[in-house]
C-alpha positions as CSV (number, residue, x, y, z in Angstrom):
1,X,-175.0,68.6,75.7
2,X,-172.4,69.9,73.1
3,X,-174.8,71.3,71.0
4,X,-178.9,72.8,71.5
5,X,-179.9,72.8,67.8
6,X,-179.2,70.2,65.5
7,X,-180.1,71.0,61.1
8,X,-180.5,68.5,59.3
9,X,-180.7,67.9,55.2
10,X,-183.3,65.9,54.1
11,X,-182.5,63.9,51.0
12,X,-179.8,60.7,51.9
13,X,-179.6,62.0,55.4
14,X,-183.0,62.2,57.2
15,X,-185.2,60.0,53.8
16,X,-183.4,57.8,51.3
17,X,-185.5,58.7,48.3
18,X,-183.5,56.6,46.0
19,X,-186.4,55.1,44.6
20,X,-187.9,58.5,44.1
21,X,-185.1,59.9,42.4
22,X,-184.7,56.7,39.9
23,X,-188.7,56.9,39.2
24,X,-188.3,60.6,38.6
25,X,-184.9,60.5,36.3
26,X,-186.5,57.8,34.5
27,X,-190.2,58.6,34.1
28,X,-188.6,61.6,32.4
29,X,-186.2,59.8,30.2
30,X,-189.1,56.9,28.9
31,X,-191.0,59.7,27.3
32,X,-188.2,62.3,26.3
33,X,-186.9,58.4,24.3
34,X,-183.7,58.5,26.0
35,X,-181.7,55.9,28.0
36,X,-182.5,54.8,31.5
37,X,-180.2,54.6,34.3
38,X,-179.9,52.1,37.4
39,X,-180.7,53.7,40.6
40,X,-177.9,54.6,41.9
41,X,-176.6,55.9,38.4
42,X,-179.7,58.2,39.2
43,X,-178.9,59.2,42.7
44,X,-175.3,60.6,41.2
45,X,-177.2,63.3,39.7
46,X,-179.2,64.2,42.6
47,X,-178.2,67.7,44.2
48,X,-180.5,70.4,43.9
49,X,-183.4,69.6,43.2
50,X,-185.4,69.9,39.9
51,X,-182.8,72.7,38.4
52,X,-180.1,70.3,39.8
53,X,-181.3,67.0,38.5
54,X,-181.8,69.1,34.5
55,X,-178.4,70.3,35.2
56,X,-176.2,67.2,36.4
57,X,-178.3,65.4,33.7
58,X,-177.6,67.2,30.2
59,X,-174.3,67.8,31.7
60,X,-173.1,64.6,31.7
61,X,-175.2,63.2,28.7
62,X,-174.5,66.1,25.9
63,X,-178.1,65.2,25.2
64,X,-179.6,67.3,22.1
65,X,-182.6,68.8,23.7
66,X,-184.3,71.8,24.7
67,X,-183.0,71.8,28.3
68,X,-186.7,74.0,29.2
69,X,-188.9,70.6,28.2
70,X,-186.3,68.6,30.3
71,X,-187.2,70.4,33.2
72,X,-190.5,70.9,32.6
73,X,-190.7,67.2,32.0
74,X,-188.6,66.1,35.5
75,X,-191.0,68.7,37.4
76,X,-194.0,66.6,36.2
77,X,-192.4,63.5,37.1
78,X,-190.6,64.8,40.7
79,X,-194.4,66.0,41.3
80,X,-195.8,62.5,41.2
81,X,-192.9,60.3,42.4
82,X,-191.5,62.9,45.6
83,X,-192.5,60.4,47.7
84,X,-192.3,57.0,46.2
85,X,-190.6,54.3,48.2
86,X,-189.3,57.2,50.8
87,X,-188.6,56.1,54.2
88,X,-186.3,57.0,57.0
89,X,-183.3,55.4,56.9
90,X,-182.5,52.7,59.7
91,X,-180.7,55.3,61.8
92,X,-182.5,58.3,61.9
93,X,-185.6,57.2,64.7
94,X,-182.5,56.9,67.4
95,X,-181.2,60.5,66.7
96,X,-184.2,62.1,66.8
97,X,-185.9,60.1,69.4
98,X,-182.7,61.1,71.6
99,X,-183.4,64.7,70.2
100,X,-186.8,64.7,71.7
101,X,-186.0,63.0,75.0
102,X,-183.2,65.5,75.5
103,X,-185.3,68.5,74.2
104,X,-182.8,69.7,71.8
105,X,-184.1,71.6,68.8
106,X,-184.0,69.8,65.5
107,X,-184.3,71.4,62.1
108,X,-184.1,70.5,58.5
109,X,-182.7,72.7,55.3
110,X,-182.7,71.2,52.1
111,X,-182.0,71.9,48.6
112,X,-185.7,69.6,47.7
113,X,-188.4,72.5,46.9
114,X,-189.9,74.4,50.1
115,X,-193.5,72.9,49.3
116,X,-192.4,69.0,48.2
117,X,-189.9,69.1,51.6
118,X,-192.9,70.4,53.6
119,X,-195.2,67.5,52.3
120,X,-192.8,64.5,52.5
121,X,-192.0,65.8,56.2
122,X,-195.7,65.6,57.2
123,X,-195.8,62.2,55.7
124,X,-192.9,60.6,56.7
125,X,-191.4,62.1,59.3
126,X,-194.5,63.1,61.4
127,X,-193.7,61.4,64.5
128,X,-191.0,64.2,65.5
129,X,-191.4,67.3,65.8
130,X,-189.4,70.1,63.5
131,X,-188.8,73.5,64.8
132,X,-188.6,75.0,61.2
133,X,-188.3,73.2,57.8
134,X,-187.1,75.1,54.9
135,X,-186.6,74.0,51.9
136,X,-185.6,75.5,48.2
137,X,-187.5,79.2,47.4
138,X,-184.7,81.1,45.9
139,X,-187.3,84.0,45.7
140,X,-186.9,84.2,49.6
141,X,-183.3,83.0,50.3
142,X,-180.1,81.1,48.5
143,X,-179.8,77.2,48.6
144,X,-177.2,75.7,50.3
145,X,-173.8,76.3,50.4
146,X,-174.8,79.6,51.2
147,X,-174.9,79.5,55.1
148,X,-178.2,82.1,55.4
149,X,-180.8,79.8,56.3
150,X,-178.1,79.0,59.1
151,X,-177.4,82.4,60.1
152,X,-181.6,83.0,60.5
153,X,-182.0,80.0,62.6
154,X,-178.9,80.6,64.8
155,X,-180.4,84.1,65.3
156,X,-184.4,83.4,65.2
157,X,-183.7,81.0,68.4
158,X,-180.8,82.7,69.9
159,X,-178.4,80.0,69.7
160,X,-174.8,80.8,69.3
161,X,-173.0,79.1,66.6
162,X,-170.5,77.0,68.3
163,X,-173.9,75.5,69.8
164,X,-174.9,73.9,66.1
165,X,-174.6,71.2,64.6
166,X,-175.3,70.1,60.6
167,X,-176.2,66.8,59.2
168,X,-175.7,65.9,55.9
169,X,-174.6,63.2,53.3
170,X,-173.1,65.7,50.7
171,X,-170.1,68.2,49.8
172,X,-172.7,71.0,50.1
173,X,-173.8,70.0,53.2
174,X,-170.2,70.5,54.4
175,X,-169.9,73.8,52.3
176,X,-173.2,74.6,54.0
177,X,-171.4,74.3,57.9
178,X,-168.0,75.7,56.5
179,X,-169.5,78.9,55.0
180,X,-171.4,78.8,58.5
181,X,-168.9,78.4,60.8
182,X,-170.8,75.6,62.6
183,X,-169.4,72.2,63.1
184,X,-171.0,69.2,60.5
185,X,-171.8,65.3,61.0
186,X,-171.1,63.6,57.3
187,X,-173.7,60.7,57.2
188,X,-171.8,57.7,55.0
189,X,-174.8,56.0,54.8
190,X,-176.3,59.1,52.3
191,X,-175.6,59.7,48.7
192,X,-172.5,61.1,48.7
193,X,-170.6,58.3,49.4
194,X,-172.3,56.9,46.3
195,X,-171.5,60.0,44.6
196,X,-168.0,59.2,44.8
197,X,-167.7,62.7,46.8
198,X,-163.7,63.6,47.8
199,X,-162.1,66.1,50.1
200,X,-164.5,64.7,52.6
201,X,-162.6,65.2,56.4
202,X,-162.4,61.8,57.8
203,X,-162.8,63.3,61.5
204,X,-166.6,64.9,60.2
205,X,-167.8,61.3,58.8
206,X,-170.7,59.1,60.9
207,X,-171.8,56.0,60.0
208,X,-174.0,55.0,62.9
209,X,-176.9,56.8,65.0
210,X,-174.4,56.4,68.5
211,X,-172.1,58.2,66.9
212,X,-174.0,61.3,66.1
213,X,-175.6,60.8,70.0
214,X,-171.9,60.6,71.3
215,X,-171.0,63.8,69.2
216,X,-173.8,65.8,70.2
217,X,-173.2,64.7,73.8
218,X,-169.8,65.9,73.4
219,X,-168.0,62.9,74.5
């Protein structure tokens, strides 16, 4: 095999929590009385979690409002909704069931809070086994792009880099594998292709599970 540890991000690549996002976004907007947005007008401001959903948000919209009961408002709502509607997506069982057969270590690092990425991985990922999930605690390490949480695992399991591999649906996913000089899989089915997202490498995109088996294979 090509590669003995593969990271993964959570949000659009391992879970589409879509619905999650939308119930959040909008939960937040019905009581603040400000618009609502289609679901996928919700999932273009996913990226970051809580601080990245306030951000992208009152960014975009210009909204007059204290920006501290926004987020104090989306925390409530991202508290009740992280998992509403959340399922792997249609791929995902393949690639890690191939993970598991071929006893290749799998990981996940995510921008989603440490706690809520912990809980929705015990819920709906519990049939495969993670050898570390880490999510957002910028009192303990950056988010992603910055490649740390990389460089920890790489050296925590004495894995050499060239021997890595990053899934993700997202320009800081890609950022993430740039910054640490591992190679990336680009998942189209994710939100970033909803996103719009540019400057994406055609060579780095996957859009089915045999292609990320043929990849980590090496063929």
């Amino acid at each position: 095999m090509k590669y003995e540890l593969v990271l993964f991000d959570m949000d659009g690549t391992l879970l589409d929590t879509s619905n999650s996002i939308a119930m959040t976004v909008n939960s937040t907007m019905k009581e603040l009385g400000l618009k609502t947005y289609p679901v996928n007008d919700c999932v273009k401001f996913a990226g970051g979690g809580v601080t990245g959903l306030t951000k992208n948000i009152l960014e975009k919209e210009k909204y007059d409002i204290d920006k501290e009961l926004f987020s104090k408002t989306i925390r409530k709502y991202y508290d009740i909704y992280f998992d509403y509607k959340v399922e792997p997506y249609k791929e995902i069982p393949k690639i890690l069931e191939f993970l598991e057969k071929n006893k290749i270590k799998k990981g996940i690092i995510t921008n989603k809070d440490h706690n809520t990425a912990l809980s929705v991985a015990k819920e709906k990922l519990d049939k495969w086994e993670f050898c570390e999930i880490i999510g957002s605690d910028e009192k303990k390490y950056p988010n992603k792009p910055n490649p740390y949480n990389v460089d920890r695992l790489s050296e925590k399991f004495g894995i050499p880099k060239e021997k890595i591999l990053f899934v993700g649906d997202m320009l800081v996913d890609v950022n993430t594998a740039k910054n640490a000089k591992i190679d990336i899989a680009y998942c189209k089915w994710g939100f970033g292709v909803i996103k719009g997202e540019m400057g994406i490498d055609e060579s780095c995109k996957i859009e089915l599970a045999e292609d990320i088996i043929k990849k980590i294979k090496g063929e």
